[in-house]
C-alpha positions in Angstrom: -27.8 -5.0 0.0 -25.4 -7.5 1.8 -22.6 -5.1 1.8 -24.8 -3.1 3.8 -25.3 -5.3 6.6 -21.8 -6.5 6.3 -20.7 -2.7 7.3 -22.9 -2.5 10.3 -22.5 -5.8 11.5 -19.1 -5.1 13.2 -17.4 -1.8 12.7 -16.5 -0.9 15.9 -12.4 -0.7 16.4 -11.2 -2.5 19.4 -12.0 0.2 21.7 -14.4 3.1 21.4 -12.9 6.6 19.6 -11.9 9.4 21.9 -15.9 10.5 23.2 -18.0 7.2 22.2 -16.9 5.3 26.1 -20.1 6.6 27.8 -23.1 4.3 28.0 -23.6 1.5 30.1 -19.8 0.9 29.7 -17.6 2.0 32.4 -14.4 0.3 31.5 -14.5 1.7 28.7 -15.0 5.2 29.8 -12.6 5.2 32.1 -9.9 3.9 29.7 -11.1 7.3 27.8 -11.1 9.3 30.5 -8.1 11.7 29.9 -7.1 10.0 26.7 -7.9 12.9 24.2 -6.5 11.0 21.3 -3.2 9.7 19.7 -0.5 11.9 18.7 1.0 12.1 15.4 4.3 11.0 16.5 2.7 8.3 18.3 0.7 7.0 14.9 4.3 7.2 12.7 5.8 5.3 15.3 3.2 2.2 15.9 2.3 2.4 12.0 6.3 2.0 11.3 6.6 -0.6 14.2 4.1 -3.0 12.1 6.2 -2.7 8.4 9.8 -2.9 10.2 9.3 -6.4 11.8 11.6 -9.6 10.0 11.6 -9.3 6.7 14.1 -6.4 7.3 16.6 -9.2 7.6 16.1 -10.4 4.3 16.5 -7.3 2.5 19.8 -7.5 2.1 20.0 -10.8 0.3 17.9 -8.9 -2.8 20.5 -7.1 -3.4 22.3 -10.0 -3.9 19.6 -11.7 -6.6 19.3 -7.7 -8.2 21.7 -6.0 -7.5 22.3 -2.7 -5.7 20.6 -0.3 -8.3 17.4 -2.3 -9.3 17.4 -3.5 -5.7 17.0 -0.1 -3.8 14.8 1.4 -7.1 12.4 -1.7 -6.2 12.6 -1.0 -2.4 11.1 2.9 -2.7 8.6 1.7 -6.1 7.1 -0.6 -3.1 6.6 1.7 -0.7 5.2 3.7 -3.2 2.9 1.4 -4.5 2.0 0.4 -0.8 1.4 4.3 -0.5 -1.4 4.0 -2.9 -3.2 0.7 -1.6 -3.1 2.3 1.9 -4.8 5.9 0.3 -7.5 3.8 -1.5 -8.2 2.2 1.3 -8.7 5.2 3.3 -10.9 7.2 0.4 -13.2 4.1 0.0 -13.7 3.7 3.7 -14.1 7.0 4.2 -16.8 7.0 1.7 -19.1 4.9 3.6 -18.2 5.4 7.1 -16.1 2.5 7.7 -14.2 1.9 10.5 -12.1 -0.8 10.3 -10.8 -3.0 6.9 -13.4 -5.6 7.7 -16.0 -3.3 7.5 -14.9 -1.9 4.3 -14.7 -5.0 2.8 -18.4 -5.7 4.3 -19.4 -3.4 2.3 -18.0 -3.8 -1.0 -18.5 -8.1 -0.7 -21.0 -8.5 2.2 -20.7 -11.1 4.6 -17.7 -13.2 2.7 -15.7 -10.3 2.3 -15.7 -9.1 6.0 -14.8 -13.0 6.9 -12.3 -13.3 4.2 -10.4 -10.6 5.5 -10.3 -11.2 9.2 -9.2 -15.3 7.9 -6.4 -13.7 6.1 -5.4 -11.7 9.4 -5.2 -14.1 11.4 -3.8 -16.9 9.3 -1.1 -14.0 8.7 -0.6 -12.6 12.2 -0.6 -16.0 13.3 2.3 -17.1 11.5 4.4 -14.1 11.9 4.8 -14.2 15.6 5.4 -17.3 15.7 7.9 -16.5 13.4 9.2 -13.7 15.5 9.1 -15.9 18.9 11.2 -19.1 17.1 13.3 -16.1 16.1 13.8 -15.0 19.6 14.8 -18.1 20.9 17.3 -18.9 17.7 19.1 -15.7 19.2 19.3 -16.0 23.1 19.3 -19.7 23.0 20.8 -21.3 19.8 19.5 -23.6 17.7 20.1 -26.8 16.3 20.5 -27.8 12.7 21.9 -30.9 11.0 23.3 -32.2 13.8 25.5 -28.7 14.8 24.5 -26.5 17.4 24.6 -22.7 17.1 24.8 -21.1 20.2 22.5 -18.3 21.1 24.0 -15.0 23.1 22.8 -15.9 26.0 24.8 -19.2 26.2 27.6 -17.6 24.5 27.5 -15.3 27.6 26.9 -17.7 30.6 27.3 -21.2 28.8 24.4 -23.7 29.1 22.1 -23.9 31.6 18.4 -24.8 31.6 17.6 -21.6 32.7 18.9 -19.9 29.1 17.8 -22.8 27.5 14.8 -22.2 24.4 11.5 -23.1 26.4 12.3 -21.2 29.7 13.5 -18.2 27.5 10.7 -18.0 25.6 8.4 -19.1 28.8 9.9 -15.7 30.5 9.6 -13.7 27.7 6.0 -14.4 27.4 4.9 -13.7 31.2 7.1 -10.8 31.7 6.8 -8.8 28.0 4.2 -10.1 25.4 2.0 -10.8 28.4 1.7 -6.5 29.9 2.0 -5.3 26.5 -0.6 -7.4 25.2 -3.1 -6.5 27.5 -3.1 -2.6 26.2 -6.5 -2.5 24.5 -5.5 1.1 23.2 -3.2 1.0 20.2 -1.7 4.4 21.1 -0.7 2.9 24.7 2.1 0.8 22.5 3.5 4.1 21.2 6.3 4.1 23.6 7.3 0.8 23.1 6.7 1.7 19.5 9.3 4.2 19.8 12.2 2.1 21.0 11.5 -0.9 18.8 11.9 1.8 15.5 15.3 3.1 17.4 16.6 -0.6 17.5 16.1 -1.3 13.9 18.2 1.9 13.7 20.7 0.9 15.8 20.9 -2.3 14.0 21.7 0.1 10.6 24.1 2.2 12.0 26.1 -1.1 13.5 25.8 -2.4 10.2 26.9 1.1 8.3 29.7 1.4 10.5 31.3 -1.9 9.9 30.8 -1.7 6.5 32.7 1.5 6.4 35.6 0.6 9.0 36.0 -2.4 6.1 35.7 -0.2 3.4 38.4 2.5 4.9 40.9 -0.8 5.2 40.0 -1.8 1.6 38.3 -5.1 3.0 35.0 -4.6 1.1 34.8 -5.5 -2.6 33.2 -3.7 -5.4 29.0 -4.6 -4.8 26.8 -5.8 -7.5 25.4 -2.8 -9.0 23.0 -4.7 -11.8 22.0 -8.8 -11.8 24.3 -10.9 -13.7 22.2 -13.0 -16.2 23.9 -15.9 -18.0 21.1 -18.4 -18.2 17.3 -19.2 -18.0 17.6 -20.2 -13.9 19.5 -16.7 -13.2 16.2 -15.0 -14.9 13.8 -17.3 -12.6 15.6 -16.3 -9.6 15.2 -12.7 -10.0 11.7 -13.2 -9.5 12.0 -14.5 -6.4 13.4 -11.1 -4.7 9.8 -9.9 -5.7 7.6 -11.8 -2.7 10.1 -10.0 -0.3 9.8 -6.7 -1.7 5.8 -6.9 -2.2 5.3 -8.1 1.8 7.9 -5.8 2.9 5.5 -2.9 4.4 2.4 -5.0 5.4 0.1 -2.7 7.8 -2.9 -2.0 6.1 -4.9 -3.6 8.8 -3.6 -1.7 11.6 -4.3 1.4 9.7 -7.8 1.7 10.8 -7.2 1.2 14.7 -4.2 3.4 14.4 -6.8 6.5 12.5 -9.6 5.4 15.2 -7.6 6.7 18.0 -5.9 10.0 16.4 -7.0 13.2 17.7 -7.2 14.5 14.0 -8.5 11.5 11.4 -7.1 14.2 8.4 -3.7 13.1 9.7 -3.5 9.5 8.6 -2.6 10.3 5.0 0.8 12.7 5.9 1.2 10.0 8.7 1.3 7.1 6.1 3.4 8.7 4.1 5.8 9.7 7.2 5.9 6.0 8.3 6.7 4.5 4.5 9.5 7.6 4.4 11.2 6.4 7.7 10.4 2.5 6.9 11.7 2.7 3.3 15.2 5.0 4.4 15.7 2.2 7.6 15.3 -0.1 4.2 17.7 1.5 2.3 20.3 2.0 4.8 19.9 -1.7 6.0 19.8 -3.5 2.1 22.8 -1.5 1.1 25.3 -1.8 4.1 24.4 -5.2 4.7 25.2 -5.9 1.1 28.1 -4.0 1.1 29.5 -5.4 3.8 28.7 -9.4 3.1 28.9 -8.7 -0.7 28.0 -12.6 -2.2 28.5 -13.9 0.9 25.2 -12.3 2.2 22.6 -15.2 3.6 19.2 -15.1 3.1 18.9 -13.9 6.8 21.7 -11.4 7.2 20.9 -12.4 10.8 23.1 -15.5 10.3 25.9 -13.5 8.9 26.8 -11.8 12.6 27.2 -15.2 13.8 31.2 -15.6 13.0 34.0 -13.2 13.1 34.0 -10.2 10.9 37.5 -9.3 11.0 37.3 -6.0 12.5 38.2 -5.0 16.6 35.0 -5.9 19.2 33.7 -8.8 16.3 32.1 -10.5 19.0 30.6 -7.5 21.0 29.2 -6.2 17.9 27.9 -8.9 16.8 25.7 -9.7 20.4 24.9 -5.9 20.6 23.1 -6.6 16.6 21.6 -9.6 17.6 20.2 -8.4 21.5 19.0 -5.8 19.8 17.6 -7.1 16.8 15.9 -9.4 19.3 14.3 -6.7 21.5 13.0 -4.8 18.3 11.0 -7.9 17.5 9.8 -8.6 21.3 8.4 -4.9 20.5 6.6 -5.4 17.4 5.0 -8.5 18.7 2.4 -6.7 20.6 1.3 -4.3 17.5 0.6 -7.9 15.3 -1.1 -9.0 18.3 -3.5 -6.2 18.8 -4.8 -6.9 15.2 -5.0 -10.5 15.2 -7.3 -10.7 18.4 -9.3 -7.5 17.2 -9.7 -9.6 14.0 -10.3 -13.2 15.3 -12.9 -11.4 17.9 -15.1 -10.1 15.0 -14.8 -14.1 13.1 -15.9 -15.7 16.3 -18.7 -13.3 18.3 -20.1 -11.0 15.2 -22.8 -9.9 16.8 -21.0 -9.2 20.8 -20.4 -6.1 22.4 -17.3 -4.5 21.5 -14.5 -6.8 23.1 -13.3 -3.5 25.5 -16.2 -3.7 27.2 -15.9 -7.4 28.0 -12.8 -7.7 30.2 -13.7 -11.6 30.5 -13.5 -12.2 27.1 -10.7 -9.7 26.3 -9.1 -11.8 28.7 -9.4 -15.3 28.0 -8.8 -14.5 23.9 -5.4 -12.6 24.8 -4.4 -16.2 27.3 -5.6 -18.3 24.9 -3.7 -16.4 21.5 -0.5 -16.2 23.8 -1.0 -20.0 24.7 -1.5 -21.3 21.1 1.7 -18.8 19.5 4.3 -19.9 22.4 3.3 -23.6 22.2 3.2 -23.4 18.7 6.9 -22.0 18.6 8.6 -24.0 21.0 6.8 -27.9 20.1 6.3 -27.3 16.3 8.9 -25.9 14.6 7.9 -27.0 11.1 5.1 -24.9 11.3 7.2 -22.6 10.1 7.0 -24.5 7.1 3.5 -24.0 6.3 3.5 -20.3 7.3 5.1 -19.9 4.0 2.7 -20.8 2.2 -0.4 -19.6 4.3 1.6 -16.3 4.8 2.7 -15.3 1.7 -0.9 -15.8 0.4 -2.5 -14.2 3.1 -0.2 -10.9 3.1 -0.4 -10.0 -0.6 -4.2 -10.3 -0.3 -4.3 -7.7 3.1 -1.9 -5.1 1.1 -2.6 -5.1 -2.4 -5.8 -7.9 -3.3 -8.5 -6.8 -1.2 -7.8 -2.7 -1.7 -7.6 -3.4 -5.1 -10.9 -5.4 -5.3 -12.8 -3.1 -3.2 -11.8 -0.4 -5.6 -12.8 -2.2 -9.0 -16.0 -3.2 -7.6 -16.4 0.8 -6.5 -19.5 0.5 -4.4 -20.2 3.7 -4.2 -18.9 4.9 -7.8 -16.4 7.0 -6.6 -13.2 5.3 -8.3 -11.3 7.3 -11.0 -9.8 5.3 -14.1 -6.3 5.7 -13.0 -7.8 4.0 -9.8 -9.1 0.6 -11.6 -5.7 0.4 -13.3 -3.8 1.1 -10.3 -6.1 -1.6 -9.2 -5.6 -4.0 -11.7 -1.9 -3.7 -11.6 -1.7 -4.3 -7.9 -4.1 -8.0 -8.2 -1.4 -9.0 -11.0 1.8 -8.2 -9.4 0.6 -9.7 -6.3 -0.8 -13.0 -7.8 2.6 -13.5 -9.8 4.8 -12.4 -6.5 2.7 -15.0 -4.8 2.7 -17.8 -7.1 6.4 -17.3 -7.0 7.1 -17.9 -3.3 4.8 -20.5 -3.4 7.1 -22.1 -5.9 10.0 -21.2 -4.6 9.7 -22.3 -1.3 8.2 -25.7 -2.4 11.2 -26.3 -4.6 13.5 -25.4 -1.7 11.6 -27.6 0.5 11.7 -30.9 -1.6 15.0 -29.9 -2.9 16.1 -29.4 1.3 14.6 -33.1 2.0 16.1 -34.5 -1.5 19.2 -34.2 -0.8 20.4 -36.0 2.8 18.8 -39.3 0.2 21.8 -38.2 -2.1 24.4 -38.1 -0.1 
């Protein structure tokens, strides 16, 4: 009976679907007026804009902990089990007219179910752009750790001034990008941006490819990895922890139902799922085994860091700024695609019963000021809330990709779940409890272990 209510409560997606504007709601109607729905390309583009955001950077230090061939096999068996979370969540919404992950979960759990998710969106969402906007000002302004300064391109460029310094950076880049592309309240608008975000994460792999292969021509590159060298206990525990990346690696599902709202055919999300894992999981690939191949065992745990000296190649420098401006772009991009879920989210937590939120420019407003306030003040005064995101992060993505699909299947309100489903289902809630109880660990021990050790010396 709860799960009911739960459905109905909130289901609307941020803005109305193609003919639904009319009413007593102008704005929206006029947002709708020649918007006839979202294109397929459009979908792939935003849906593959969402999974290609940071963790791309830390790809390549897997295949470092697994090697190259159980490395890339792991890469395609997670988009492939991603594949099938996204497609029950589809079938099970689909069955009772949900239209949006919060409502789905509504009706499988009721009112806890629809609250739980939009908590684990937020806390998620949250975290990663503030993530992406420390990030942002690590690469145009430097950073400073253990007492040494790393310079960021932009005072590389034109030395240091206040006005390339990390606040007024990040100050700019607020008001002049996240600000206009964060007041879109149609998904689809952010296809173009979309576009060019996906074609800089390219750009980064074909930098990084053709490096690898100047090297490799001039016999600079040694033989990679292929399989995970095991001599003790330890080397056993830390092949585990190249599973958290891996399992968070193509995070969506919960812009999969804003994304299916808008298309002018909803039969299209599946093939455009499966485009968007296709293209994520080859930029993946390419990115895991070039920037292995050219680091080798010297490849950090941000392959980020590793264009920050000289790569013994003509143009080092150039090449290096043109991977990092670029890198930093791509994530100015995909910052506006996070956002759009986390205020849709934290606008059904706080006013459940509200009009929809395009129909209240006031409160669409002061949400978007407010989120943008609380992320860039966040990112520029508390640093070590990085720190916390880990933990918070890693919980709250495994539950939004592989927990809460799973669970809504196994408790199968509506009876429509096969066998194969429920141990699909099953198998998903494990892997992701172990994955997470394993960054959990890790990155406490590497915490303690980090504040251990100045007492040492």
């Amino acid at each position: 009976m709860g799960g009911g209510g739960g459905a109905s409560e909130r289901s609307d997606p941020l803005l109305p679907t193609k003919r639904e504007g009319g009413e007593d709601d102008d704005a929206g109607a006029s947002a709708f007026h020649e918007f006839s729905g979202a294109s397929f390309a459009g979908a792939v583009f935003n849906l593959s804009t969402t999974i290609v955001g940071a963790g791309i950077m830390a790809l390549p230090a897997t295949m470092k902990v697994l090697g190259l061939v159980p490395g890339l096999v792991m890469i395609v068996l997670a988009a492939l089990l991603t594949d099938a979370s996204i497609e029950l969540l589809v079938r099970f919404s689909r069955a009772v007219g949900a239209r949006s992950y919060g409502a789905a979960m509504g009706d499988a759990f009721g009112w806890w179910g629809r609250r739980l998710l939009q908590v684990c969106v937020v806390i998620n969402n949250v975290g990663v752009m503030i993530v992406y906007m420390i990030i942002i000002g690590d690469v145009l302004s430097g950073t400073t750790s253990g007492g040494e300064h790393h310079y960021g391109v932009l005072e590389g460029w034109f030395g240091v001034h206040w006005w390339n310094g990390r606040f007024f950076v990040l100050l700019v880049t607020t008001l002049c990008i996240f600000t206009p592309l964060a007041c879109l309240k149609r998904i689809d608008s952010l296809s173009y941006t979309s576009t060019i975000s996906v074609a800089l994460a390219v750009v980064f792999v074909i930098i990084t490819a053709g490096i690898a292969i100047v090297k490799l021509i001039g016999g600079q590159v040694p033989m990679p990895k292929l399989f995970p060298a095991v001599p003790d206990l330890a080397s056993v525990w830390e092949l585990f922890t190249a599973v958290p990346v891996l399992v968070t690696a193509y995070v969506c599902h919960y812009n999969v139902h804003p994304i299916n709202n808008e298309l002018k055919d909803s039969s299209q999300i599946k093939p455009i799922v499966h485009t968007s894992l296709t293209l994520c999981s080859t930029i993946y690939i390419t990115t895991s085994f070039f920037g292995y191949l050219l680091f080798g065992e010297s490849t950090l745990s941000d392959v980020l860091s590793n264009f920050d000296s000289n790569l013994g190649i003509p143009y080092s420098s150039v090449l290096n700024d043109a991977v990092r401006v670029s890198y930093a772009v791509h994530l100015m991009l995909v910052f506006p695609m996070i956002f759009h879920a986390l205020r849709l989210n934290l606008d059904g937590l706080l006013f459940t019963s509200a009009r929809p939120l395009s129909s209240d420019n006031r409160r669409f407003g002061i949400m978007t000021a407010v989120l943008l306030l609380v992320i860039f003040g966040s990112a520029n005064f508390i640093p070590s809330i990085w720190d916390a995101f880990q933990f918070t992060g890693a919980t709250a993505a495994v539950c939004i990709a592989f927990i809460f699909p799973a669970a809504i299947t196994l408790r199968d309100p509506q009876g429509i779940a096969k066998k194969w489903d429920k141990i699909l289902a099953v198998f998903m809630i494990v892997l992701a409890v172990v994955s997470n109880v394993v960054a959990v660990y890790s990155d406490a021990y590497k915490m303690f272990h980090k504040k251990s050790a100045p007492s040492k010396a």
